[in-house]
C-alpha atoms as a printed R data frame, in Angstrom:
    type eleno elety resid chain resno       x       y       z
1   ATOM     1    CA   UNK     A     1   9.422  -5.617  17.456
2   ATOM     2    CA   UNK     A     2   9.665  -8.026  14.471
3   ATOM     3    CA   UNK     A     3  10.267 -11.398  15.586
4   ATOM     4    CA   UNK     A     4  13.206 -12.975  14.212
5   ATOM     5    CA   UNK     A     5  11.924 -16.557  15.254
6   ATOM     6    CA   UNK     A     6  10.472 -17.078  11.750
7   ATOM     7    CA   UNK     A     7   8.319 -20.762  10.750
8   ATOM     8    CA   UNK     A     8   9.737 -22.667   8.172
9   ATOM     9    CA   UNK     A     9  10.162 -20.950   5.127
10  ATOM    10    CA   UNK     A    10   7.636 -20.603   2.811
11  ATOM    11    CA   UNK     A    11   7.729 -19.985  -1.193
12  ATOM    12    CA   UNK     A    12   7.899 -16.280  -1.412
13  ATOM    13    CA   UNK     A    13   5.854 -15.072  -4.159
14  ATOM    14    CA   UNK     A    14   6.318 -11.645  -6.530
15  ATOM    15    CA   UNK     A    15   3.725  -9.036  -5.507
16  ATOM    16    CA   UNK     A    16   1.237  -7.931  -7.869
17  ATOM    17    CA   UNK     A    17   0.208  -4.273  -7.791
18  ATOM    18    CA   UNK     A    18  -2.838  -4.444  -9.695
19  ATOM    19    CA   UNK     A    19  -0.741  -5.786 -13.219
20  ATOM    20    CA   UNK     A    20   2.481  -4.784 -12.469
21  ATOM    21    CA   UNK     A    21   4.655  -7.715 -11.113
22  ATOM    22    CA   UNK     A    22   7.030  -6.873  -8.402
23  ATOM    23    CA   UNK     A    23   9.675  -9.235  -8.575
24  ATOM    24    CA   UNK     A    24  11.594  -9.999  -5.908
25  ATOM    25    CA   UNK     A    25   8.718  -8.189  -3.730
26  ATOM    26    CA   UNK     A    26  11.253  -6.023  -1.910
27  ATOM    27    CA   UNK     A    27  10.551  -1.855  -2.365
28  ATOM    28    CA   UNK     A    28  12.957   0.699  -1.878
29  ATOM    29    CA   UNK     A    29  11.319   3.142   0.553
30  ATOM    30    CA   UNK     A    30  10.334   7.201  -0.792
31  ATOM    31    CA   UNK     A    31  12.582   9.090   1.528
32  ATOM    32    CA   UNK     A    32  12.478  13.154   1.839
33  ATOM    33    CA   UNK     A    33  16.247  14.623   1.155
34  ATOM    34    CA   UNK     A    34  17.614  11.382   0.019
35  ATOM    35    CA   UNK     A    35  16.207   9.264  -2.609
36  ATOM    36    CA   UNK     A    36  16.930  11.338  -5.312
37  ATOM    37    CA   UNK     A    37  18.060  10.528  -8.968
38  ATOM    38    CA   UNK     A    38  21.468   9.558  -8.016
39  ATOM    39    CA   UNK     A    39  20.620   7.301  -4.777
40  ATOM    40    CA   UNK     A    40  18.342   5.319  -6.973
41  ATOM    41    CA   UNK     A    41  20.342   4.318  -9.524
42  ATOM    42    CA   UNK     A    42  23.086   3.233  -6.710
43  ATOM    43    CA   UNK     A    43  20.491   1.337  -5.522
44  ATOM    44    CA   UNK     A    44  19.343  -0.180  -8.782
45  ATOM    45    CA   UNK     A    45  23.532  -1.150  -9.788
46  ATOM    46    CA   UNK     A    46  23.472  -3.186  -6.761
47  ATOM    47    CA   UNK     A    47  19.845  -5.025  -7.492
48  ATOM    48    CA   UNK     A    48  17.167  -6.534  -4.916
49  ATOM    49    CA   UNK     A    49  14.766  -3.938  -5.260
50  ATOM    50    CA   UNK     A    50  11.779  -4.672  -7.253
51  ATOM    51    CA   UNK     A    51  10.149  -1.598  -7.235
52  ATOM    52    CA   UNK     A    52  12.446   2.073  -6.286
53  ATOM    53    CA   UNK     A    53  10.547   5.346  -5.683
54  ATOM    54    CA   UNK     A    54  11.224   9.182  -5.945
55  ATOM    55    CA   UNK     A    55  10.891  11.709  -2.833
56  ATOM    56    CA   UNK     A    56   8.141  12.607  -1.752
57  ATOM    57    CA   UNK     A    57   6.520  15.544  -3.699
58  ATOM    58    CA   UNK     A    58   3.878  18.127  -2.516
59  ATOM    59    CA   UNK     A    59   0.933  17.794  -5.441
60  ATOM    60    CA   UNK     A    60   0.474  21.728  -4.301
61  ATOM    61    CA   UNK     A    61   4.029  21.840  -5.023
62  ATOM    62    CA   UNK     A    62   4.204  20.333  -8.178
63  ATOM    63    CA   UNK     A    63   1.975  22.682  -9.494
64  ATOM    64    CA   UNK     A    64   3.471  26.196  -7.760
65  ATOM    65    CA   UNK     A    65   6.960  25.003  -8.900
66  ATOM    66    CA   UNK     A    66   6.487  25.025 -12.197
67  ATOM    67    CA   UNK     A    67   3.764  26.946 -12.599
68  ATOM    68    CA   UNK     A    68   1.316  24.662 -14.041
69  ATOM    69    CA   UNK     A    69   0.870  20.880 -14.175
70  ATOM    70    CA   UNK     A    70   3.464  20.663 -17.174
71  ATOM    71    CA   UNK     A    71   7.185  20.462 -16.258
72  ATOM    72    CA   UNK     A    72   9.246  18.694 -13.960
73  ATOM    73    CA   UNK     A    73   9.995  19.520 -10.190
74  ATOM    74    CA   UNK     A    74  13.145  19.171  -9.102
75  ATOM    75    CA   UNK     A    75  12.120  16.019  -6.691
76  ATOM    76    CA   UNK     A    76  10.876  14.671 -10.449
77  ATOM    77    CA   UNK     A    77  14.929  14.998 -12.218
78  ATOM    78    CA   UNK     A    78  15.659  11.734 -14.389
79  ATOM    79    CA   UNK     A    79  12.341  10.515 -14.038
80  ATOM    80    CA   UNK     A    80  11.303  10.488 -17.310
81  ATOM    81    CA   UNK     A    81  14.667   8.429 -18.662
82  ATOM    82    CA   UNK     A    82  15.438   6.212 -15.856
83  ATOM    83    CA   UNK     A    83  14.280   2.282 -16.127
84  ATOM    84    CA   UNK     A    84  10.896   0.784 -14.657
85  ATOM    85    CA   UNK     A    85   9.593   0.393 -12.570
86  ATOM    86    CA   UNK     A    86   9.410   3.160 -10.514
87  ATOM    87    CA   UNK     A    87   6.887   4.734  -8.316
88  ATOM    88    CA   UNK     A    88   6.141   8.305  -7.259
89  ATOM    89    CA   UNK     A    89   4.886   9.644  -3.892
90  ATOM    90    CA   UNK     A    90   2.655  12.335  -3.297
91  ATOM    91    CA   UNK     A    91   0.610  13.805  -0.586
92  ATOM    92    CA   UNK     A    92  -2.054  16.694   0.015
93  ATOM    93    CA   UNK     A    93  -5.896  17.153   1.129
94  ATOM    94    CA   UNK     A    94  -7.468  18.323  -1.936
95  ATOM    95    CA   UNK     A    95  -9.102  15.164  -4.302
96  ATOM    96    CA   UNK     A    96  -8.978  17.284  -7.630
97  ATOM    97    CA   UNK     A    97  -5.646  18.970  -6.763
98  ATOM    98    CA   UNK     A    98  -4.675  15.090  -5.975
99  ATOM    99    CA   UNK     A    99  -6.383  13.539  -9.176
100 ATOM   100    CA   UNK     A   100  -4.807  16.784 -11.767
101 ATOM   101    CA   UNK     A   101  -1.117  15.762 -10.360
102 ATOM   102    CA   UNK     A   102  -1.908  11.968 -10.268
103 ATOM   103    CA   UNK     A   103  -2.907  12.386 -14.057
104 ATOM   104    CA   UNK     A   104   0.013  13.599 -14.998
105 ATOM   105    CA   UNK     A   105   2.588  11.546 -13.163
106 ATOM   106    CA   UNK     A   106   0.220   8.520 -15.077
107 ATOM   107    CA   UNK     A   107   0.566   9.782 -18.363
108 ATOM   108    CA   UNK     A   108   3.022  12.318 -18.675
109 ATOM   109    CA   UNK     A   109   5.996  10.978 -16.366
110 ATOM   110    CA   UNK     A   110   4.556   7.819 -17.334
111 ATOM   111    CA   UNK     A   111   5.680   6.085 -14.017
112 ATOM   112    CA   UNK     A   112   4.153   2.676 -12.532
113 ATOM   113    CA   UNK     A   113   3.090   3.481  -9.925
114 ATOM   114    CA   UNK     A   114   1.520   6.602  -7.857
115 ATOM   115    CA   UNK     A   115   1.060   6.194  -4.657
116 ATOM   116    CA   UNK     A   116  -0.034   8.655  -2.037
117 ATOM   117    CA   UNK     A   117   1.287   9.554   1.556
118 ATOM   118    CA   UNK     A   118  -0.522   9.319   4.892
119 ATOM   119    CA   UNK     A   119   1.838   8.567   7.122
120 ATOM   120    CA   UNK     A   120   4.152  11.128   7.329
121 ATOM   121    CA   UNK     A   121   3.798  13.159  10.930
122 ATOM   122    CA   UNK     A   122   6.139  15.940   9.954
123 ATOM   123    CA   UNK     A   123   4.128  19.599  11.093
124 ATOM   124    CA   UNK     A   124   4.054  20.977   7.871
125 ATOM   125    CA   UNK     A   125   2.351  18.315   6.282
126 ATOM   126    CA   UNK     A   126   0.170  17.320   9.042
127 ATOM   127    CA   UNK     A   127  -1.095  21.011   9.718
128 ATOM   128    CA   UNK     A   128  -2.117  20.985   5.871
129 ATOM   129    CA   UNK     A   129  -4.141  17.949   7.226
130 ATOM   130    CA   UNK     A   130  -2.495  15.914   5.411
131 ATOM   131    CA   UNK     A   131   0.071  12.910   5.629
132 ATOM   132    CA   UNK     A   132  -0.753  10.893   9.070
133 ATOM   133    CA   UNK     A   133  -3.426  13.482  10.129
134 ATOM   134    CA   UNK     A   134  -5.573  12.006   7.737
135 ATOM   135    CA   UNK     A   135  -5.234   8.336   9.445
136 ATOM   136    CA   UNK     A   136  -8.473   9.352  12.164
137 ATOM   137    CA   UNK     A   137 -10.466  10.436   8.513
138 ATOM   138    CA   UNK     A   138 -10.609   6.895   6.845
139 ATOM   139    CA   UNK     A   139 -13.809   8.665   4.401
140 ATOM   140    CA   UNK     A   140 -11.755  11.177   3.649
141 ATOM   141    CA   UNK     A   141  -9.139   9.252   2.913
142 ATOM   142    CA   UNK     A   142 -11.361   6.774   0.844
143 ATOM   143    CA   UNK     A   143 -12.405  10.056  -0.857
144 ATOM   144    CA   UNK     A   144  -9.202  10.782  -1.477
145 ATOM   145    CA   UNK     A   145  -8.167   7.733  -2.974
146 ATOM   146    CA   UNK     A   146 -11.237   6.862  -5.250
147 ATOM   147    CA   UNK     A   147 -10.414  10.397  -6.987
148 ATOM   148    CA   UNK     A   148  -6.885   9.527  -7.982
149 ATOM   149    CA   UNK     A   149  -7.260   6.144  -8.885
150 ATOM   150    CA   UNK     A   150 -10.348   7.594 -11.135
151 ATOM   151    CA   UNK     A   151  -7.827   9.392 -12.623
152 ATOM   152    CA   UNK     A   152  -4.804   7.587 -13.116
153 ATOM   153    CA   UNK     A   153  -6.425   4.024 -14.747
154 ATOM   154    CA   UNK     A   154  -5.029   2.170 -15.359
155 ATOM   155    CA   UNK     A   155  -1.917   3.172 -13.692
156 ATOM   156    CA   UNK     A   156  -1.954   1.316 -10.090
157 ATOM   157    CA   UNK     A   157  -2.564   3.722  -7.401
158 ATOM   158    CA   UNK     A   158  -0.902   2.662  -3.756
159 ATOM   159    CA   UNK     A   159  -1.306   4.203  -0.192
160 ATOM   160    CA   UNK     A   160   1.148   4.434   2.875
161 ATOM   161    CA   UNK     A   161   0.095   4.540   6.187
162 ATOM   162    CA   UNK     A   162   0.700   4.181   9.865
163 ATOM   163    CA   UNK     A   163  -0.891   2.098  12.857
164 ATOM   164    CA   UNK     A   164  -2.614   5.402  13.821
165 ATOM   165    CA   UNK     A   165  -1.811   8.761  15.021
166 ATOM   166    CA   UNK     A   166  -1.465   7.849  18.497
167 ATOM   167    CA   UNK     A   167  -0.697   4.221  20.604
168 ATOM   168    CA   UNK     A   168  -3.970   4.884  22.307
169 ATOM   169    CA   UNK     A   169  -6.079   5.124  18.949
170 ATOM   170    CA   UNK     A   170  -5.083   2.445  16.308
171 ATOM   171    CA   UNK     A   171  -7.159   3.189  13.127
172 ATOM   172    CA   UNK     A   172  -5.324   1.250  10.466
173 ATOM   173    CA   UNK     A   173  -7.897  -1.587  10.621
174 ATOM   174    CA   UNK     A   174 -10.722   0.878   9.212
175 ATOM   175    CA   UNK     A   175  -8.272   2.472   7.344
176 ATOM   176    CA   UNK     A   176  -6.966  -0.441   5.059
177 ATOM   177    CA   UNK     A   177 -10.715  -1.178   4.676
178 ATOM   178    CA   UNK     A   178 -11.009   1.850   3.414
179 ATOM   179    CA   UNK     A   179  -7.978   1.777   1.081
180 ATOM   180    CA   UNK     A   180  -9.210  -1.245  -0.259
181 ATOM   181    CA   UNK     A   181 -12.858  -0.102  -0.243
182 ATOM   182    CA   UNK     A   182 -11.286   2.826  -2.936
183 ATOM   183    CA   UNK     A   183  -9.832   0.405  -5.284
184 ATOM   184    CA   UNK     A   184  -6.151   0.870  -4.393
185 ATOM   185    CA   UNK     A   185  -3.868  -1.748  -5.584
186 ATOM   186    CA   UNK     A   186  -1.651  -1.778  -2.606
187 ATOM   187    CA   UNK     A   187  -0.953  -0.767   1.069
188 ATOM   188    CA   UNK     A   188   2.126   0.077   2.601
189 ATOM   189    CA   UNK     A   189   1.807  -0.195   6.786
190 ATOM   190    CA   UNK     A   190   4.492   1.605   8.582
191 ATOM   191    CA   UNK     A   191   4.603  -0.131  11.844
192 ATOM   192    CA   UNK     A   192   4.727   3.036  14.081
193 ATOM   193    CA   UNK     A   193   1.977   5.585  15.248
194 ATOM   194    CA   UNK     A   194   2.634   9.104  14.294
195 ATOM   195    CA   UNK     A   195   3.702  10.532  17.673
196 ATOM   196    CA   UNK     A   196   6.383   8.283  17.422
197 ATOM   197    CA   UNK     A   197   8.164   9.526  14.562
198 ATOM   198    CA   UNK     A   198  11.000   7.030  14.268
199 ATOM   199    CA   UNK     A   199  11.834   6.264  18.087
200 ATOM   200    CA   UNK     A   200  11.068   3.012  19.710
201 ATOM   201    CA   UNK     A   201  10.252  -0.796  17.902
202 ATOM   202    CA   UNK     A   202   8.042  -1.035  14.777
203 ATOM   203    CA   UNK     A   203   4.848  -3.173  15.492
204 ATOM   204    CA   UNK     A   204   4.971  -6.299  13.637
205 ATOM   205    CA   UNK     A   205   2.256  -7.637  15.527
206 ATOM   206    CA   UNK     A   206  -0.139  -5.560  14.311
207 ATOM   207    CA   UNK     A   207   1.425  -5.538  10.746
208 ATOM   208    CA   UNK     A   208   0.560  -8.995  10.494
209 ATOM   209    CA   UNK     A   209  -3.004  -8.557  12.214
210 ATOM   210    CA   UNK     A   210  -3.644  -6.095   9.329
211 ATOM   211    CA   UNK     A   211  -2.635  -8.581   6.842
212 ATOM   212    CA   UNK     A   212  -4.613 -11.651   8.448
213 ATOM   213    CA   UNK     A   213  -7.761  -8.820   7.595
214 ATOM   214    CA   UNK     A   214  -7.095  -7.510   4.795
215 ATOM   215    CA   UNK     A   215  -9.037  -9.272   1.809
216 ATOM   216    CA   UNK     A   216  -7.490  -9.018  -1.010
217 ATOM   217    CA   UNK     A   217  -5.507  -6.015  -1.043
218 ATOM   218    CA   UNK     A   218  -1.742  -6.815  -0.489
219 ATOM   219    CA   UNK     A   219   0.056  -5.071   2.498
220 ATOM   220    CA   UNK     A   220   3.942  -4.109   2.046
221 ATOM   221    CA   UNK     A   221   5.253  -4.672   5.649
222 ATOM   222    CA   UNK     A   222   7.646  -1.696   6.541
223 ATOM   223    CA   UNK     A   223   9.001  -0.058   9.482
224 ATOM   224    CA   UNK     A   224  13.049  -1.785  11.162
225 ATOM   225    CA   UNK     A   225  13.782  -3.530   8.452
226 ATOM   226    CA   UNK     A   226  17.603  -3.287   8.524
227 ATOM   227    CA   UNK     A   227  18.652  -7.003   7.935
228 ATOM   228    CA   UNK     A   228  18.155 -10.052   5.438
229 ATOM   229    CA   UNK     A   229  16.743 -12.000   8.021
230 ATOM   230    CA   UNK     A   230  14.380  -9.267   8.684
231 ATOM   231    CA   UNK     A   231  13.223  -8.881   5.781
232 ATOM   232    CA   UNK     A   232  12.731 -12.588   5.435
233 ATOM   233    CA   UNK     A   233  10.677 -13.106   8.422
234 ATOM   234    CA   UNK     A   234   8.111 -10.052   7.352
235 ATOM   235    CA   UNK     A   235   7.339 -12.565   4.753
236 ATOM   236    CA   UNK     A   236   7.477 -15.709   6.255
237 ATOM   237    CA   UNK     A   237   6.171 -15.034  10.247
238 ATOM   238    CA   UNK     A   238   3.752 -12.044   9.447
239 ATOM   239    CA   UNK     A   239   2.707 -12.818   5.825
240 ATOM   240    CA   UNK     A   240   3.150  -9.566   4.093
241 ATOM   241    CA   UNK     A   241   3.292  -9.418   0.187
242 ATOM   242    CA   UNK     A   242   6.038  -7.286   0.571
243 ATOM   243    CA   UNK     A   243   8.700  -5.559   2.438
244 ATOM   244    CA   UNK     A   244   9.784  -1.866   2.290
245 ATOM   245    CA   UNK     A   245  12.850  -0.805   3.360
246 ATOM   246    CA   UNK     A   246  13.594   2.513   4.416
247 ATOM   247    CA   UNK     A   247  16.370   4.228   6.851
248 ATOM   248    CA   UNK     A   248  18.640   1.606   6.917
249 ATOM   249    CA   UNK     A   249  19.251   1.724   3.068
250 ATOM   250    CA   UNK     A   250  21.187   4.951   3.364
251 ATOM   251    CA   UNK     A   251  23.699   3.080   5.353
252 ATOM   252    CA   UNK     A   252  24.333   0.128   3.347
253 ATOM   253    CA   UNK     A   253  22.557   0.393  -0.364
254 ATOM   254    CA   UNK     A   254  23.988  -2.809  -0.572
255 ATOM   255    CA   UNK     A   255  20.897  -4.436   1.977
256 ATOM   256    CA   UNK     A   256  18.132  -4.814  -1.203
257 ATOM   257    CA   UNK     A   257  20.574  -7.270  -2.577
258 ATOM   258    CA   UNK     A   258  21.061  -9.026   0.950
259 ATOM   259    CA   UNK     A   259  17.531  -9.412   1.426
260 ATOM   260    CA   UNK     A   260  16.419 -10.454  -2.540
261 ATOM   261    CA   UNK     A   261  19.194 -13.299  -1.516
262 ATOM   262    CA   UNK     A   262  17.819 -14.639   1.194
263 ATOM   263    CA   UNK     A   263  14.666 -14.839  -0.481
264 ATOM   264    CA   UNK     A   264  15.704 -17.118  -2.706
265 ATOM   265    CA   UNK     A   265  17.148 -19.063  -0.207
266 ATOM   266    CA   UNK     A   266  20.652 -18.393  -1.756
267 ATOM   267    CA   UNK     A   267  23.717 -16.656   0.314
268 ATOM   268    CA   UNK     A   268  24.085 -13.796   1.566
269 ATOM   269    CA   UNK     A   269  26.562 -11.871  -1.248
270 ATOM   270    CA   UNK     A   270  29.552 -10.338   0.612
271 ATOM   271    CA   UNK     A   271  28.952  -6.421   1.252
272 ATOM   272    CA   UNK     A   272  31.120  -4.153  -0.255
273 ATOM   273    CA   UNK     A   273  34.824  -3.991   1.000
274 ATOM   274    CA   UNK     A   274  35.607  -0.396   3.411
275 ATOM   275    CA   UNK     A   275  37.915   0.666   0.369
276 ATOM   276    CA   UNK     A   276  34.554  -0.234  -2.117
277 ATOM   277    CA   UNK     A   277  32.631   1.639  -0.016
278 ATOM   278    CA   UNK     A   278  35.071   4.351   0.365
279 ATOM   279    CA   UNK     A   279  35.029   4.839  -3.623
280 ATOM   280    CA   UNK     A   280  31.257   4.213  -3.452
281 ATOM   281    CA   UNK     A   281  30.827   7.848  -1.389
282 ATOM   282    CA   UNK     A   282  33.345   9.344  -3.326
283 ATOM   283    CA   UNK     A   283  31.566   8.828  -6.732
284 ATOM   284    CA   UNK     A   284  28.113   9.870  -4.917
285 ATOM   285    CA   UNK     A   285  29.667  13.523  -4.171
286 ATOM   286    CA   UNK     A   286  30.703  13.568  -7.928
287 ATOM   287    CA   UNK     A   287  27.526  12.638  -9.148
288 ATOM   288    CA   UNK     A   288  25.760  14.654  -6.842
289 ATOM   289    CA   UNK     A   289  28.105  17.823  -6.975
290 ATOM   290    CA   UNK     A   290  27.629  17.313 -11.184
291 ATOM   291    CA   UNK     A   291  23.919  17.843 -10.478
292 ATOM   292    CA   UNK     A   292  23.566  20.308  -7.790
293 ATOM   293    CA   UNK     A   293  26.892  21.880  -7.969
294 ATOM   294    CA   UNK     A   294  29.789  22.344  -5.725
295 ATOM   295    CA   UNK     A   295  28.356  24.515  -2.836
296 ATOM   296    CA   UNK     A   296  24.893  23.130  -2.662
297 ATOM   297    CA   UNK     A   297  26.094  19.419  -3.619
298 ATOM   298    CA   UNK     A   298  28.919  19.268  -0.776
299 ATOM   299    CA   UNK     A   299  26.249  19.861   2.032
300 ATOM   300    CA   UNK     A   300  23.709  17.468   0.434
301 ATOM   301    CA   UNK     A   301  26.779  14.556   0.866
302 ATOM   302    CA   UNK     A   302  27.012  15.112   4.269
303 ATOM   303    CA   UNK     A   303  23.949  13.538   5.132
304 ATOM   304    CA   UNK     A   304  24.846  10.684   3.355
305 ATOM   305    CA   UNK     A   305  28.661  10.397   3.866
306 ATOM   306    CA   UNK     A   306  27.471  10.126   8.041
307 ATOM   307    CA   UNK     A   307  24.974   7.572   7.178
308 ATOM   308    CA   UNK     A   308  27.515   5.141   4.982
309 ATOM   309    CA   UNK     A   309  29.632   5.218   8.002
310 ATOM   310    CA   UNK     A   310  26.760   4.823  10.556
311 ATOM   311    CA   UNK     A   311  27.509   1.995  13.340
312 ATOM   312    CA   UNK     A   312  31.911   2.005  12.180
313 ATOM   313    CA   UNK     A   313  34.240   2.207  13.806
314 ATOM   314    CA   UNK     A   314  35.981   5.453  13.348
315 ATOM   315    CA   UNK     A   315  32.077   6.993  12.639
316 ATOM   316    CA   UNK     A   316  32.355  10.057  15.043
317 ATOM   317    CA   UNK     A   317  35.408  11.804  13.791
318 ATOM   318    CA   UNK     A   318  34.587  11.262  10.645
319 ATOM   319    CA   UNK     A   319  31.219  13.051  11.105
320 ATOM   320    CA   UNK     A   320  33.148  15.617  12.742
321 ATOM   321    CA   UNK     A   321  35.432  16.505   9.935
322 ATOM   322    CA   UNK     A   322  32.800  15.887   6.956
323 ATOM   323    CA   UNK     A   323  30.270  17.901   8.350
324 ATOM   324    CA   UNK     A   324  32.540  20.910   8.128
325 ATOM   325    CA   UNK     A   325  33.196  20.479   4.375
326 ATOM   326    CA   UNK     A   326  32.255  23.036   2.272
327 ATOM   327    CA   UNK     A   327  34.186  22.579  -0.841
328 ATOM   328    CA   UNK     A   328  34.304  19.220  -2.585
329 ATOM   329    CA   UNK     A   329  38.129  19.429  -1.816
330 ATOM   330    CA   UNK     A   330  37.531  18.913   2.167
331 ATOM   331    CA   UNK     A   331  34.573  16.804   1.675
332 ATOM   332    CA   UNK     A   332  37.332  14.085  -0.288
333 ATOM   333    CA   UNK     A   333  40.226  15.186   2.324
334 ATOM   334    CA   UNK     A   334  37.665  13.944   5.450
335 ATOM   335    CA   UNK     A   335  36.822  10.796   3.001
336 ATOM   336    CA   UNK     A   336  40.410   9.696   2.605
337 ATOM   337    CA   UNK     A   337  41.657  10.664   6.093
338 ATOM   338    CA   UNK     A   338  39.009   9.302   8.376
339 ATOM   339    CA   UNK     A   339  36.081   7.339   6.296
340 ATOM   340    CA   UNK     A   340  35.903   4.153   8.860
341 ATOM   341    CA   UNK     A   341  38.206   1.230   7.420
């Protein structure tokens, strides 16, 4: 659980991965399904994020879906025109597979930062042996590493990770060592285990343990992160370089901002008004329908519509009645009729 009881505050300085400057040293989180072109520029209108990031993409993937290394997945839209910087997330088990895709995010996409996945404990990924299955292989993963950061120089390469893959067997110790040990610029510690998924408390404890350890590298605390003063304490109790946030994003885009304030020691900015954030949604379905179309683009905004009204009043009808939408006409109906207010 991250301790809200924080010391006095200390100067919080931009993190450096390798020579990029992250400034304020607050990272939007690579989320599956949701960080997509259009999320990211929401997120980058309403600043605090120093550094934003794509979805996750499958390096196996990459190269099936457009059969070859040249081209651009659909996880991959925009990200060749949209500002810097901007990091992309990968994951798989094969170094050369790993390095080829690497290569080109470095110097085709051209993006600041590649960083690669192993923390995620979803099946799929894990039964590849990849993701968090790879946190009781810290060789392999050092293996791993060495081979894309051999190939994307001088593009930093970053890793995420969790505490381990189960509460009994913590390997996040060895495996920042070994991170480090294979030149990576960064480390991202997700303070859960992978049998956890995302139920119970992130660990802070052991965040901050990993820190006190880790050398040189910088760790990017992440893992409950839904408030300013959350974010600030990461910093000032547990001494990370940085702070990730993830899940609680979705609901309130607005939070980067929040927390890049309190880092400064300035006020909080008000969050948006209900009717703000009721034309907020409404101009993510447009955007969104625009690039996915109607039928496809409609079911994509649910997700999001029930997270922007996530902990309202009013929350479960209107996840009732937006969750049946299927043309863009009932998606706006359930937004004017029962969005929370």
């Amino acid at each position: 659980m991250l301790n809200l009881e924080a010391p006095p505050r200390a100067s919080i300085r931009p993190l450096f991965i390798g020579p990029l400057k992250i400034d304020p040293p607050i990272l939007q989180a690579p989320m599956a399904g949701f960080t997509n072109y259009t999320f990211r520029q929401i997120v980058r209108e309403f600043g605090g994020a120093g550094l934003l990031a794509t979805e996750m993409i499958s390096a196996e993937g990459f190269v099936r879906q457009v059969g070859g290394i040249k081209g651009s997945p659909e996880r991959l839209f925009g990200v060749r025109e949209e500002p810097r910087p901007l990091a992309v997330q990968m994951w798989d088990n094969d170094p050369d597979l790993l390095a080829e895709v690497g290569r080109a995010l470095a110097f085709d996409f051209r993006v600041s930062v590649v960083d690669l996945n192993f923390g995620c404990p979803v099946r799929k990924i894990t039964a590849a042996h990849s993701g968090s299955y790879l946190l009781g292989e810290p060789a392999r993963m050092r293996q791993l590493i060495e081979r894309v950061v051999q190939a994307c120089a001088p593009v930093p390469v970053t890793a995420k990770i969790r505490l381990g893959c189960t509460r009994d067997c913590i390997t996040a110790f060895d495996v920042a060592k070994a991170v480090e040990d294979a030149g990576a610029a960064a480390l991202t510690v997700h303070g859960r285990v992978a049998e956890d998924f995302f139920s119970g408390t992130a660990d802070w404890e052991t965040i901050g343990a990993i820190k006190a350890r880790a050398g040189k590298l910088p760790i990017i605390g992440n893992g409950d992160l839904d408030s300013a003063a959350k974010v600030l304490a990461a910093f000032t109790r547990y001494g990370v370089d940085g702070a990730m946030i993830a899940r609680a994003a979705l609901t309130r885009p607005w939070l980067y901002r929040e927390a890049a304030a309190a880092l400064r020691g300035e006020p909080i900015p008000p969050e948006p008004s209900p009717e703000e954030q009721r034309v907020l949604l409404l101009r993510h379905h447009d955007e969104i329908v625009a690039r996915f179309g109607e039928s496809r683009g409609v079911v994509l905004m649910r997700r999001y519509a029930c997270n922007y009204a996530h902990g309202r009043s009013g929350a479960r009808d209107f996840r009732r009645f937006v969750n049946l939408a299927r043309t863009s006409l009932e998606f706006r109906t359930a937004v004017e009729h029962y969005f929370p207010r």
